[in-house]
N, CA, C and O atoms as a Tripos MOL2 file, in Angstrom:
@<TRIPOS>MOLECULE
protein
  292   291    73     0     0
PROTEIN
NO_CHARGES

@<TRIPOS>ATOM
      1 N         107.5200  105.4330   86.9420 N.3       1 UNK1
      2 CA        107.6090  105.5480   88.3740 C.3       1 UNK1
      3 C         109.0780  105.7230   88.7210 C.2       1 UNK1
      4 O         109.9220  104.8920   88.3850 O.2       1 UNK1
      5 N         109.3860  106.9280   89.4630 N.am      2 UNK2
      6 CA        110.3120  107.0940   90.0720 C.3       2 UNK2
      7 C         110.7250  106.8230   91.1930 C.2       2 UNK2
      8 O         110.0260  107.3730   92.0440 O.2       2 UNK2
      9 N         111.9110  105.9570   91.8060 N.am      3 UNK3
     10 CA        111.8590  105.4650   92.9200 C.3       3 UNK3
     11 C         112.5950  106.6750   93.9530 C.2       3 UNK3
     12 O         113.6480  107.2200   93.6200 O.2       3 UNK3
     13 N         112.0680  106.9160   94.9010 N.am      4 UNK4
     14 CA        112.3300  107.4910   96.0460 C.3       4 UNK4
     15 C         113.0120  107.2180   97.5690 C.2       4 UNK4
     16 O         113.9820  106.4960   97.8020 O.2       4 UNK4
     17 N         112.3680  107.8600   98.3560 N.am      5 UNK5
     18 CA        113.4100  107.5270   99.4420 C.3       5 UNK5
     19 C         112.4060  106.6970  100.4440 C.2       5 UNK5
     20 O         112.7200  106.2490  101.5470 O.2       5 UNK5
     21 N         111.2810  106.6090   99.8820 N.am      6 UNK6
     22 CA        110.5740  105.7350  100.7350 C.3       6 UNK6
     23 C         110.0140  104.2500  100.2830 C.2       6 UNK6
     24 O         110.2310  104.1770   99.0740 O.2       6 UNK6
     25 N         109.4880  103.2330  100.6680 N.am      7 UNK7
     26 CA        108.5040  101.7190   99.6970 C.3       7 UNK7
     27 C         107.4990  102.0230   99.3220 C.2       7 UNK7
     28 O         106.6040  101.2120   99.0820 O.2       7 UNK7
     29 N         107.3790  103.4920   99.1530 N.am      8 UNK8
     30 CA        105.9400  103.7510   98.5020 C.3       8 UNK8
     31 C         106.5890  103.0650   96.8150 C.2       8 UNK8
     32 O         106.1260  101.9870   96.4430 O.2       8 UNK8
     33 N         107.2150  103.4960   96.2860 N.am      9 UNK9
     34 CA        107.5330  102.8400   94.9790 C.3       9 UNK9
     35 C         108.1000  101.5030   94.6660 C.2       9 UNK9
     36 O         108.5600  101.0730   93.6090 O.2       9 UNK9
     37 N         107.9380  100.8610   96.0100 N.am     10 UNK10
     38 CA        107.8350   98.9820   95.5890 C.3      10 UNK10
     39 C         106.3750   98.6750   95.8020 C.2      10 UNK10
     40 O         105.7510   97.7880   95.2210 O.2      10 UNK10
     41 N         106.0190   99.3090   96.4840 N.am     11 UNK11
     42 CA        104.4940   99.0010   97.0240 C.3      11 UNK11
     43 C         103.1590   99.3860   95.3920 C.2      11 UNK11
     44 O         102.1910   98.6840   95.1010 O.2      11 UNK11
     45 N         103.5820  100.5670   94.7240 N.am     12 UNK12
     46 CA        102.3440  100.9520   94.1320 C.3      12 UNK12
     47 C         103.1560   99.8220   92.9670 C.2      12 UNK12
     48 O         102.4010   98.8500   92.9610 O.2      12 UNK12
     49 N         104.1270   99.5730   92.1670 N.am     13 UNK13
     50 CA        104.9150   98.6630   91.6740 C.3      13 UNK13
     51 C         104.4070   97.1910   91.3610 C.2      13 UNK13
     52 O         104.0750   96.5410   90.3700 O.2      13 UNK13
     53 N         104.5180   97.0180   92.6780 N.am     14 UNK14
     54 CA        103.9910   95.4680   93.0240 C.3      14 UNK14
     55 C         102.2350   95.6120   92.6300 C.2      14 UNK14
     56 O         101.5130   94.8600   91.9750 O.2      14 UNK14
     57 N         101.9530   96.8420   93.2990 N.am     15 UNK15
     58 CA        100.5400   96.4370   93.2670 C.3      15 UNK15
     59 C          99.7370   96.7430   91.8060 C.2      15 UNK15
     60 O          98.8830   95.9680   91.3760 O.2      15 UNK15
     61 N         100.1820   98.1370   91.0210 N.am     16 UNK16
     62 CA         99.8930   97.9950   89.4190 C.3      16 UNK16
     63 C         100.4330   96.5850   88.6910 C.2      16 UNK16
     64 O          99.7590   96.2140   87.7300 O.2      16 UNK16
     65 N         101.3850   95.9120   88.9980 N.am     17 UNK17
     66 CA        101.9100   94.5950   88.3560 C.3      17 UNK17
     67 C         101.0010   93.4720   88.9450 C.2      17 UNK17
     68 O         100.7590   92.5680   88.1460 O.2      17 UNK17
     69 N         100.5380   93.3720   89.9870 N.am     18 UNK18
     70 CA         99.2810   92.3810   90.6000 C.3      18 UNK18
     71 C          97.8170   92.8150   89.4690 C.2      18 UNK18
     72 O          97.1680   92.1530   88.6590 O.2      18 UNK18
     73 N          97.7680   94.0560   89.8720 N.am     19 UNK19
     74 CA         96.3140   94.2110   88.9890 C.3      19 UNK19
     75 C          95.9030   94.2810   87.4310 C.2      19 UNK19
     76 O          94.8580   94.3100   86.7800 O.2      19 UNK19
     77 N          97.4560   94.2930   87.1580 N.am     20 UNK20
     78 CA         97.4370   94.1030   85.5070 C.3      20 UNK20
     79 C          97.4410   92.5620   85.2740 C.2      20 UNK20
     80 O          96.9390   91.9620   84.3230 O.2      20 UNK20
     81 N          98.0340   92.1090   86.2140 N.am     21 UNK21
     82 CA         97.7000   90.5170   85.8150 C.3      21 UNK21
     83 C          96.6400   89.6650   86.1010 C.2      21 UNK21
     84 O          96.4620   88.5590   85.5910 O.2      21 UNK21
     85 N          95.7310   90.3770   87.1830 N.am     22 UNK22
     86 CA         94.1230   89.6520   87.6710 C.3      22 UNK22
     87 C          93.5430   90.1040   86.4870 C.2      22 UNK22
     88 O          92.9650   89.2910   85.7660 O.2      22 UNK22
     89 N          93.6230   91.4810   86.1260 N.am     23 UNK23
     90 CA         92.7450   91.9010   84.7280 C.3      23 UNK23
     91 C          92.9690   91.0010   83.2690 C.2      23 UNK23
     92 O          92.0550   90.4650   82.6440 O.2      23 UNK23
     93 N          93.9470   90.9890   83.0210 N.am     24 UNK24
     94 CA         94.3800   90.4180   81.7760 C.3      24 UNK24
     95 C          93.9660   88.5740   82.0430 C.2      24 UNK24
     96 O          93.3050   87.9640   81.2040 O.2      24 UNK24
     97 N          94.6120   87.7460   83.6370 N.am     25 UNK25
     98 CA         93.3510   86.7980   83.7820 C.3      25 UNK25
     99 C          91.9430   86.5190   83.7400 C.2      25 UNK25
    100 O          91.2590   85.7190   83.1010 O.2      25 UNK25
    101 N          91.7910   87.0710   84.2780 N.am     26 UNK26
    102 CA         89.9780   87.3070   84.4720 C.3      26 UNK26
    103 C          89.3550   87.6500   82.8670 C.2      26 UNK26
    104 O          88.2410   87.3720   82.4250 O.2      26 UNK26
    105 N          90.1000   88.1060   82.4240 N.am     27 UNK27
    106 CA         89.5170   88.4070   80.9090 C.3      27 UNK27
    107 C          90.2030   87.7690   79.6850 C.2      27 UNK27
    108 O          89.8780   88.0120   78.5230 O.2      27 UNK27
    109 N          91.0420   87.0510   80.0070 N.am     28 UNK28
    110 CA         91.7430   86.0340   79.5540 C.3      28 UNK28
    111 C          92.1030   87.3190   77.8680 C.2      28 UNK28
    112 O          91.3460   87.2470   76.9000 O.2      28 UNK28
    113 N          92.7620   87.8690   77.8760 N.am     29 UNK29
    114 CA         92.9720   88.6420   77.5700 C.3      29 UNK29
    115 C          94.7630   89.4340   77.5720 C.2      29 UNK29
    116 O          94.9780   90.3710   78.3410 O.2      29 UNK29
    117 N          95.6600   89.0130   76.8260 N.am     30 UNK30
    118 CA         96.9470   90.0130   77.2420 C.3      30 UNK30
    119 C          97.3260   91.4360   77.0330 C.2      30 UNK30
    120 O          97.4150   92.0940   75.9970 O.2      30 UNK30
    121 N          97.5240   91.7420   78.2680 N.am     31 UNK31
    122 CA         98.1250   93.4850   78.7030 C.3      31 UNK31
    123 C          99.2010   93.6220   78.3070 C.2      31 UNK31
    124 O          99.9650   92.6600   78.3880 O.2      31 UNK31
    125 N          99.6070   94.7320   77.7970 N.am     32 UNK32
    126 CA        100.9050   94.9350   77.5550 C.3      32 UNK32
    127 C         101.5960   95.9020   79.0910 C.2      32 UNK32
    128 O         101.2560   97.0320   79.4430 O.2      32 UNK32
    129 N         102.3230   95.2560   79.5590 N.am     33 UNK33
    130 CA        102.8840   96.2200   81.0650 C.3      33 UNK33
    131 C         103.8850   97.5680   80.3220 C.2      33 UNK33
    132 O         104.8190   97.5770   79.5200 O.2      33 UNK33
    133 N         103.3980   98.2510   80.8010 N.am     34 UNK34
    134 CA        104.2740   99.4890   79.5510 C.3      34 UNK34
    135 C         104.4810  100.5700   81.1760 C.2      34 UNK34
    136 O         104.4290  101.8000   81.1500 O.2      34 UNK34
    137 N         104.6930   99.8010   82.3620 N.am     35 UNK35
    138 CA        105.1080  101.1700   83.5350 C.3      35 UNK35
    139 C         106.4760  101.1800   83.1210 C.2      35 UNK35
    140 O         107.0340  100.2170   82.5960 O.2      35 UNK35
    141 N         107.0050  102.2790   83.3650 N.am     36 UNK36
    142 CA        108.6550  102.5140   83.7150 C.3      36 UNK36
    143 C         108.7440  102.3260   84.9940 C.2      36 UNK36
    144 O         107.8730  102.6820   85.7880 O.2      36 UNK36
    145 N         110.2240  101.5240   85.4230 N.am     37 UNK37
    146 CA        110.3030  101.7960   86.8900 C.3      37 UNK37
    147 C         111.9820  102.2920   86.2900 C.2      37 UNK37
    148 O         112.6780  101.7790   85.4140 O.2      37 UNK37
    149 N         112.1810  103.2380   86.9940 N.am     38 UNK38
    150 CA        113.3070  103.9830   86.8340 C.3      38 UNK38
    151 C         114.1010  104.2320   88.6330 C.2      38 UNK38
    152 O         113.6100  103.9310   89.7210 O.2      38 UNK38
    153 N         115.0560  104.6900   88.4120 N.am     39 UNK39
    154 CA        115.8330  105.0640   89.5530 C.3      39 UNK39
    155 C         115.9920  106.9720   89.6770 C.2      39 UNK39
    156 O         115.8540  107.8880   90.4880 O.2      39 UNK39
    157 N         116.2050  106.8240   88.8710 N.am     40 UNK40
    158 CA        116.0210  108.5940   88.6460 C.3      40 UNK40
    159 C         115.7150  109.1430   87.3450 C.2      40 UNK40
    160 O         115.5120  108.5100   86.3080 O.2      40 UNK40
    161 N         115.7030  110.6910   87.5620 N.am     41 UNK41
    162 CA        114.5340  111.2240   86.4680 C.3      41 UNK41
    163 C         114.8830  111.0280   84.9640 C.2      41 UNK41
    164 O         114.1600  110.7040   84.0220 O.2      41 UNK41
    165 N         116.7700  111.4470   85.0480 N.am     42 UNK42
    166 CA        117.1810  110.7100   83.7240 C.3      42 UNK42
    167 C         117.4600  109.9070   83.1120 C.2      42 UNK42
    168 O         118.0710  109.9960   82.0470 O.2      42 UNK42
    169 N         116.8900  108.4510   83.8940 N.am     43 UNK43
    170 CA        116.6080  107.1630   83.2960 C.3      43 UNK43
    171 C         115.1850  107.3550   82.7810 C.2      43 UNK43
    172 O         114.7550  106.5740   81.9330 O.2      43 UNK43
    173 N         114.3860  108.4110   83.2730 N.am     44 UNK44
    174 CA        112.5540  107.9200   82.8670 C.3      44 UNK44
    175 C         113.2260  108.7900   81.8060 C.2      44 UNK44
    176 O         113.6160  107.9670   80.9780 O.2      44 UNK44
    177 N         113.5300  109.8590   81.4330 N.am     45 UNK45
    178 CA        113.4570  110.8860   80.4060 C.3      45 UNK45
    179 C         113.8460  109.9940   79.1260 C.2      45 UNK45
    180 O         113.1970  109.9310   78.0820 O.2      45 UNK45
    181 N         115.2900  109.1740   79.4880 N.am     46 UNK46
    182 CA        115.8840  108.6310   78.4250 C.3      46 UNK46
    183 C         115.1660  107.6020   77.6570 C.2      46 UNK46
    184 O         115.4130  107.3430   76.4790 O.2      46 UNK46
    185 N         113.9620  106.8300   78.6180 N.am     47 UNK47
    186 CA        113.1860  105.9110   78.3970 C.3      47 UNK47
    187 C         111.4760  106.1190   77.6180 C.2      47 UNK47
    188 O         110.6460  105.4110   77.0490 O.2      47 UNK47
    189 N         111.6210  107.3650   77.9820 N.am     48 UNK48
    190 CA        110.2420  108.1550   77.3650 C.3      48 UNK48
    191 C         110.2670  108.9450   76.5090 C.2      48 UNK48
    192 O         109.3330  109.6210   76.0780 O.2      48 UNK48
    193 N         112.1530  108.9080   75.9530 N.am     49 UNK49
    194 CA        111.7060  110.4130   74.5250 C.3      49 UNK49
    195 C         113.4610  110.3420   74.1410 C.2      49 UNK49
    196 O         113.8900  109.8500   73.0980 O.2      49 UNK49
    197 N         114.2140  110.8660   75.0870 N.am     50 UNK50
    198 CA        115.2220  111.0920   74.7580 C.3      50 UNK50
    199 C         116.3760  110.0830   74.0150 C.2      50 UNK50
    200 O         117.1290  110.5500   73.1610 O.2      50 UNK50
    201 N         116.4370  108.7330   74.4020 N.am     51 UNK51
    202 CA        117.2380  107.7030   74.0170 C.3      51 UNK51
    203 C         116.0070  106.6720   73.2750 C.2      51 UNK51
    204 O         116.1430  106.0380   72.2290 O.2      51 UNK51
    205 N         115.3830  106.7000   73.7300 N.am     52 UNK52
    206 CA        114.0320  105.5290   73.2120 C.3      52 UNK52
    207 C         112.6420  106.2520   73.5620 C.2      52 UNK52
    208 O         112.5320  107.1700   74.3740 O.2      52 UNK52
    209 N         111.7290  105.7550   72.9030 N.am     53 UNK53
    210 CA        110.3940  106.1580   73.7110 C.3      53 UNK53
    211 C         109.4680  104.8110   73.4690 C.2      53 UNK53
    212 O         108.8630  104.3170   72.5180 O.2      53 UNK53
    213 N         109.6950  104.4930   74.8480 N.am     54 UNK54
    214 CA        109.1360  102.5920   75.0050 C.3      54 UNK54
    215 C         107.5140  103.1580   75.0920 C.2      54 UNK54
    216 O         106.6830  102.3330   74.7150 O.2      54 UNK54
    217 N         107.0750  104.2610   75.4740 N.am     55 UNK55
    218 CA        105.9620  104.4810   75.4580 C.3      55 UNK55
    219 C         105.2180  103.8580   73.8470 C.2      55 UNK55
    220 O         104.6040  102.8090   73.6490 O.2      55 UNK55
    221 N         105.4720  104.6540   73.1610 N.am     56 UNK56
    222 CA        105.7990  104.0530   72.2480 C.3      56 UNK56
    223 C         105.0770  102.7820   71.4640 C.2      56 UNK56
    224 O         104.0050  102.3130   71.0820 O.2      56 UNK56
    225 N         106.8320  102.5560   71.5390 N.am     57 UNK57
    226 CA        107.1050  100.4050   71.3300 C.3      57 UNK57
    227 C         105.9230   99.5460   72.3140 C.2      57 UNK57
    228 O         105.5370   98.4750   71.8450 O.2      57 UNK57
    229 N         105.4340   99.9170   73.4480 N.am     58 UNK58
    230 CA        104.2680   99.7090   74.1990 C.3      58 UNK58
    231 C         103.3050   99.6390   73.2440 C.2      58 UNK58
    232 O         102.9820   98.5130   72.8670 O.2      58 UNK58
    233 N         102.7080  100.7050   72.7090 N.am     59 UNK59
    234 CA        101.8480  100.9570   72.0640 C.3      59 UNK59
    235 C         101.4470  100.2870   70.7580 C.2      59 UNK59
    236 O         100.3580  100.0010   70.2600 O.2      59 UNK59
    237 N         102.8850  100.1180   70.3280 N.am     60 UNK60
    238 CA        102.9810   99.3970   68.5810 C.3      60 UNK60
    239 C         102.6080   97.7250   69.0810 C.2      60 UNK60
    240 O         101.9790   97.0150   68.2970 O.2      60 UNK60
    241 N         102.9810   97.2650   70.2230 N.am     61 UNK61
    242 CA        102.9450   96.3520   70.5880 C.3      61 UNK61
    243 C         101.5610   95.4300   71.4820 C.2      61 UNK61
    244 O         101.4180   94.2580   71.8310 O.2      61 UNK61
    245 N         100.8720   96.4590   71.5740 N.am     62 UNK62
    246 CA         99.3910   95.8720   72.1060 C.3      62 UNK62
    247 C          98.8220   96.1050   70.8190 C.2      62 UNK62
    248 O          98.3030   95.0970   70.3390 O.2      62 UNK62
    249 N          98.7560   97.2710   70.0240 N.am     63 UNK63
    250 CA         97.9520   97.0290   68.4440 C.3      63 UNK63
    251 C          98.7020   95.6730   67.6950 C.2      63 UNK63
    252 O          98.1720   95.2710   66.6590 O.2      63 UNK63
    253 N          99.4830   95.2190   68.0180 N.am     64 UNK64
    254 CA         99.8680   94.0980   67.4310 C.3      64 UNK64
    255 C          99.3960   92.6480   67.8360 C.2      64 UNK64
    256 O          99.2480   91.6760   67.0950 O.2      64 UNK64
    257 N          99.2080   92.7390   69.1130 N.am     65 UNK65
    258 CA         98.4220   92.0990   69.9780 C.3      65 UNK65
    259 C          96.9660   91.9100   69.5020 C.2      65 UNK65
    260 O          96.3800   90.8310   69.4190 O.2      65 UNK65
    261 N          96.5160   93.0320   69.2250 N.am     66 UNK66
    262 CA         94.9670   93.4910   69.0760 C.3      66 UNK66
    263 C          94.1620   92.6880   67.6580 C.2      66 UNK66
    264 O          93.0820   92.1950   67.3300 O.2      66 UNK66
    265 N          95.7930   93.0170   67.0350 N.am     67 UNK67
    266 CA         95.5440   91.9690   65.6470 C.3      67 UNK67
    267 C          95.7840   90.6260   65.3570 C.2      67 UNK67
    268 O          95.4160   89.9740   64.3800 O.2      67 UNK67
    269 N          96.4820   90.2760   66.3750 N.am     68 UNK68
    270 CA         96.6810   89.0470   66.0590 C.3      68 UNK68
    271 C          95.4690   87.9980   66.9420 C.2      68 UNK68
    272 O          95.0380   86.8820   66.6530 O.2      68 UNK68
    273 N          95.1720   88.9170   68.1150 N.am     69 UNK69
    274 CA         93.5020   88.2010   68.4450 C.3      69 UNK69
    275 C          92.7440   87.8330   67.5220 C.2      69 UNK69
    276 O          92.3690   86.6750   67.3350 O.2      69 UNK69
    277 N          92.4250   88.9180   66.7890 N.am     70 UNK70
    278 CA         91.8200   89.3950   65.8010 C.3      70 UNK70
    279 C          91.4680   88.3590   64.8440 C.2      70 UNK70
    280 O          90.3170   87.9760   64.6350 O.2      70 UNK70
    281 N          92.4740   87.9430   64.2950 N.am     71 UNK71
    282 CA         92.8190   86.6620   63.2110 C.3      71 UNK71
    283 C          92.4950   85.7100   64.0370 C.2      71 UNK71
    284 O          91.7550   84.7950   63.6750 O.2      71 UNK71
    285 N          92.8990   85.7710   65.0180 N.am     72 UNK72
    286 CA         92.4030   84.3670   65.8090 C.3      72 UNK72
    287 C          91.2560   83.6460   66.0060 C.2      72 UNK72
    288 O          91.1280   82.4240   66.0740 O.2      72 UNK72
    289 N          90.2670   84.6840   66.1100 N.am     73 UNK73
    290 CA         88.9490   84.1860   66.3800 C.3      73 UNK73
    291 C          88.3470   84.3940   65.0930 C.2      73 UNK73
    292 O          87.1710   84.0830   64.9040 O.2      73 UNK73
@<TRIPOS>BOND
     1     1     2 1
     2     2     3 1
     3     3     4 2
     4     3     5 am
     5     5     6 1
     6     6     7 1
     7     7     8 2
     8     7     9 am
     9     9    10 1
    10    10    11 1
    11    11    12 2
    12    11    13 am
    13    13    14 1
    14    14    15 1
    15    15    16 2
    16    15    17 am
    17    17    18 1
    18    18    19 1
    19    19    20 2
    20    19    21 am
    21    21    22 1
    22    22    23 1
    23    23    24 2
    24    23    25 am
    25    25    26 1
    26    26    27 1
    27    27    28 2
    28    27    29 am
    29    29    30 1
    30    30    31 1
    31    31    32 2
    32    31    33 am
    33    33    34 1
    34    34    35 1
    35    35    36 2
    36    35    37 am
    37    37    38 1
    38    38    39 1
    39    39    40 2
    40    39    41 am
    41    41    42 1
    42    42    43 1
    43    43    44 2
    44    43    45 am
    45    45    46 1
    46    46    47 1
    47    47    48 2
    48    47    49 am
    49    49    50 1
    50    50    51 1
    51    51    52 2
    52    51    53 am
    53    53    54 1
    54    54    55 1
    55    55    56 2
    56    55    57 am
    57    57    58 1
    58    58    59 1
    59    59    60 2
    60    59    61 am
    61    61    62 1
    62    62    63 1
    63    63    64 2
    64    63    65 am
    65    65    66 1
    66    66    67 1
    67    67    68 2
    68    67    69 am
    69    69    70 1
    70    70    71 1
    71    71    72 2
    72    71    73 am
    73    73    74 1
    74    74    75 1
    75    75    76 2
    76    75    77 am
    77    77    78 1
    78    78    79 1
    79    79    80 2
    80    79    81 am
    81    81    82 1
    82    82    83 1
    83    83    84 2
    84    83    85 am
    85    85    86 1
    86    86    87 1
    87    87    88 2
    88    87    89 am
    89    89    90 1
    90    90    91 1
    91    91    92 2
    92    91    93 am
    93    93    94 1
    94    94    95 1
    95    95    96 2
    96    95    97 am
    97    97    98 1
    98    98    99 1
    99    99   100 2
   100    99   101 am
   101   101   102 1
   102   102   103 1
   103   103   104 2
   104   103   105 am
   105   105   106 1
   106   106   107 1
   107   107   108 2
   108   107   109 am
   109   109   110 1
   110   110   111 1
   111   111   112 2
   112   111   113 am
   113   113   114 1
   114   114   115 1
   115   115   116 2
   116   115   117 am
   117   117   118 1
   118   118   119 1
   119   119   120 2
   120   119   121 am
   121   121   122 1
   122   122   123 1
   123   123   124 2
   124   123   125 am
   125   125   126 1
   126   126   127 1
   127   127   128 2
   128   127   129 am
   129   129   130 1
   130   130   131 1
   131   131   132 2
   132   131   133 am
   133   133   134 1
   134   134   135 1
   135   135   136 2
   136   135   137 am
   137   137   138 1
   138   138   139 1
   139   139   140 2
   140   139   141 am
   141   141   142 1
   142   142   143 1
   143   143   144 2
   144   143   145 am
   145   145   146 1
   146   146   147 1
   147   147   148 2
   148   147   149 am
   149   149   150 1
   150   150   151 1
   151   151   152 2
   152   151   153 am
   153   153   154 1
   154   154   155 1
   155   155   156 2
   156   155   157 am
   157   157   158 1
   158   158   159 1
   159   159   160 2
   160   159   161 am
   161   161   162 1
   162   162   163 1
   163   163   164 2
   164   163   165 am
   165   165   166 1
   166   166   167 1
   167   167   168 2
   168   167   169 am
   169   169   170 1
   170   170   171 1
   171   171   172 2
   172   171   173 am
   173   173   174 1
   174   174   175 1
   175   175   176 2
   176   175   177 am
   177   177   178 1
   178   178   179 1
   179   179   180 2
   180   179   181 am
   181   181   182 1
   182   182   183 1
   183   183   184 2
   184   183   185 am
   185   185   186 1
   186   186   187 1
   187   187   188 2
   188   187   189 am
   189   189   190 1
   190   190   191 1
   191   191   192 2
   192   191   193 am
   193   193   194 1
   194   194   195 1
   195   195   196 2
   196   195   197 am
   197   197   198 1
   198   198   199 1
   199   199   200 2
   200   199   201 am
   201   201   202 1
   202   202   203 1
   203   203   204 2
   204   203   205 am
   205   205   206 1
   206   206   207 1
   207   207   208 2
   208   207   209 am
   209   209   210 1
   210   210   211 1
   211   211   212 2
   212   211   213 am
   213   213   214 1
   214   214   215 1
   215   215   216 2
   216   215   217 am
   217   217   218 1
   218   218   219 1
   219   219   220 2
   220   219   221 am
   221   221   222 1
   222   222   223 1
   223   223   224 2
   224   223   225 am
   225   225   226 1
   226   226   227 1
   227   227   228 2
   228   227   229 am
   229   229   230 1
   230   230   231 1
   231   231   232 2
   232   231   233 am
   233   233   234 1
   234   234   235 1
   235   235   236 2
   236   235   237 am
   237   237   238 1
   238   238   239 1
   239   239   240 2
   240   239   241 am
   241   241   242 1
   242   242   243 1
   243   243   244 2
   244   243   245 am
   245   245   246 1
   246   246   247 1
   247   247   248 2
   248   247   249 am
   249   249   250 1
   250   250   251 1
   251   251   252 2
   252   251   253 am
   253   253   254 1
   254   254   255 1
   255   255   256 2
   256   255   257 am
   257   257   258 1
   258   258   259 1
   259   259   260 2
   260   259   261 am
   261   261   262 1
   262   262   263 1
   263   263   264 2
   264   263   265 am
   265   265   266 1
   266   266   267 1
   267   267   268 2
   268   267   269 am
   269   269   270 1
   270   270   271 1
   271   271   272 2
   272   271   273 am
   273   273   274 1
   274   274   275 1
   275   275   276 2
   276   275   277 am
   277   277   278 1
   278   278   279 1
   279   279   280 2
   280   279   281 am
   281   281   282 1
   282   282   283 1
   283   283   284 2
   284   283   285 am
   285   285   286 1
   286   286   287 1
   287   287   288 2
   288   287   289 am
   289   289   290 1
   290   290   291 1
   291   291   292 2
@<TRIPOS>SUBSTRUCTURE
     1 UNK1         2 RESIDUE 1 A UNK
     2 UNK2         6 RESIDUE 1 A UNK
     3 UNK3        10 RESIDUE 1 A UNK
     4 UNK4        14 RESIDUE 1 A UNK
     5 UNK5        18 RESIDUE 1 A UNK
     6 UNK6        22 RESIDUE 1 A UNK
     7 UNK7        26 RESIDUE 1 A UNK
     8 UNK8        30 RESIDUE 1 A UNK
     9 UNK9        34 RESIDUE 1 A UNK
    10 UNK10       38 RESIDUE 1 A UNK
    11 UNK11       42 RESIDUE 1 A UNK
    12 UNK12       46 RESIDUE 1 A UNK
    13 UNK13       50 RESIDUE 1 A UNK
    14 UNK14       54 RESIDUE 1 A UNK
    15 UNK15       58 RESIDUE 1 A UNK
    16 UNK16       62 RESIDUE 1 A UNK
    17 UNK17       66 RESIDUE 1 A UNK
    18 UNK18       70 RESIDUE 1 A UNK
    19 UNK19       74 RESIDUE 1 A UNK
    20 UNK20       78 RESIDUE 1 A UNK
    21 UNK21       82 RESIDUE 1 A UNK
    22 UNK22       86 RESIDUE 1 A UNK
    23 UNK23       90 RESIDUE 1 A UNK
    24 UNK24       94 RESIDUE 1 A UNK
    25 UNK25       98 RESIDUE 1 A UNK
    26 UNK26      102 RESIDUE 1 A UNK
    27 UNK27      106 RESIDUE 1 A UNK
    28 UNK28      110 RESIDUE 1 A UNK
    29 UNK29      114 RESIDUE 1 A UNK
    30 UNK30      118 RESIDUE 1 A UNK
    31 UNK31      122 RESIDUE 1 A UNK
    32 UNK32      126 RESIDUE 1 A UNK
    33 UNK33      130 RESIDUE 1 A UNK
    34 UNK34      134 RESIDUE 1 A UNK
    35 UNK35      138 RESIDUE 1 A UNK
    36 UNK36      142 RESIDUE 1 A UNK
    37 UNK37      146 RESIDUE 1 A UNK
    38 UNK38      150 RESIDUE 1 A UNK
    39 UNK39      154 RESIDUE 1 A UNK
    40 UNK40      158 RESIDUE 1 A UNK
    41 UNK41      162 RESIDUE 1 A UNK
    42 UNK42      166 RESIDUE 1 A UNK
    43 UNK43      170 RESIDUE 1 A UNK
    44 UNK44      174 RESIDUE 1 A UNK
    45 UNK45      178 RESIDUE 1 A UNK
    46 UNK46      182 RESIDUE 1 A UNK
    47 UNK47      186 RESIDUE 1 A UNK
    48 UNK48      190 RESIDUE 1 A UNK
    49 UNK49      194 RESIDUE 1 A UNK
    50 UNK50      198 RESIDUE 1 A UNK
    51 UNK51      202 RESIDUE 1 A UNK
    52 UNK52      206 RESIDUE 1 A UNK
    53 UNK53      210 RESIDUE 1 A UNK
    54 UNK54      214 RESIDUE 1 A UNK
    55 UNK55      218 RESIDUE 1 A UNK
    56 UNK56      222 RESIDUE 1 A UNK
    57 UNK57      226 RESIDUE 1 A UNK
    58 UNK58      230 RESIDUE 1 A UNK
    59 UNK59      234 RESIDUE 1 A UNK
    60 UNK60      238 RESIDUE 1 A UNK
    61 UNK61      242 RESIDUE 1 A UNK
    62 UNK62      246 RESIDUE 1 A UNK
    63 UNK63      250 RESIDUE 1 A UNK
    64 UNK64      254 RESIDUE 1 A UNK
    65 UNK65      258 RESIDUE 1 A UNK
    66 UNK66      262 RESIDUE 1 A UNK
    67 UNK67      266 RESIDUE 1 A UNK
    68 UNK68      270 RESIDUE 1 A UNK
    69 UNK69      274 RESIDUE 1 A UNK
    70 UNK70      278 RESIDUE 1 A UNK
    71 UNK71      282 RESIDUE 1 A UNK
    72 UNK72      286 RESIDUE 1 A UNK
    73 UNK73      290 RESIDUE 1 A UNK
């Protein structure tokens, strides 16, 4: 998410970060939060490919999650 010139990007922000956390409660269950909030386009670029790709490290990081449930039960 790129922030703009309006609170549309605290607003959808707040509200994907509210609903990832009723979900992951309710299902007692942990999410991995993997949004970007960026300021401009070449902070998301640098964050999605060019300097890092947290997309990614997101990803390696809920299958890690996935397994360690896993063992758990």
């Amino acid at each position: 998410m790129i922030r703009g010139e309006t609170s549309h990007y605290d607003v959808v922000i707040s509200e994907a970060s509210k609903g990832i956390s009723q979900v992951s409660n309710e299902n007692n269950v942990p999410i991995i939060f993997g949004v970007l909030t960026t300021d401009t386009m070449q902070q998301a670029l640098e964050r999605a490919g060019i300097k890092n790709n947290l997309g990614w490290n997101y990803a390696l990081q809920a299958i890690e999650m996935g397994s360690l449930i896993k063992n758990l039960n």
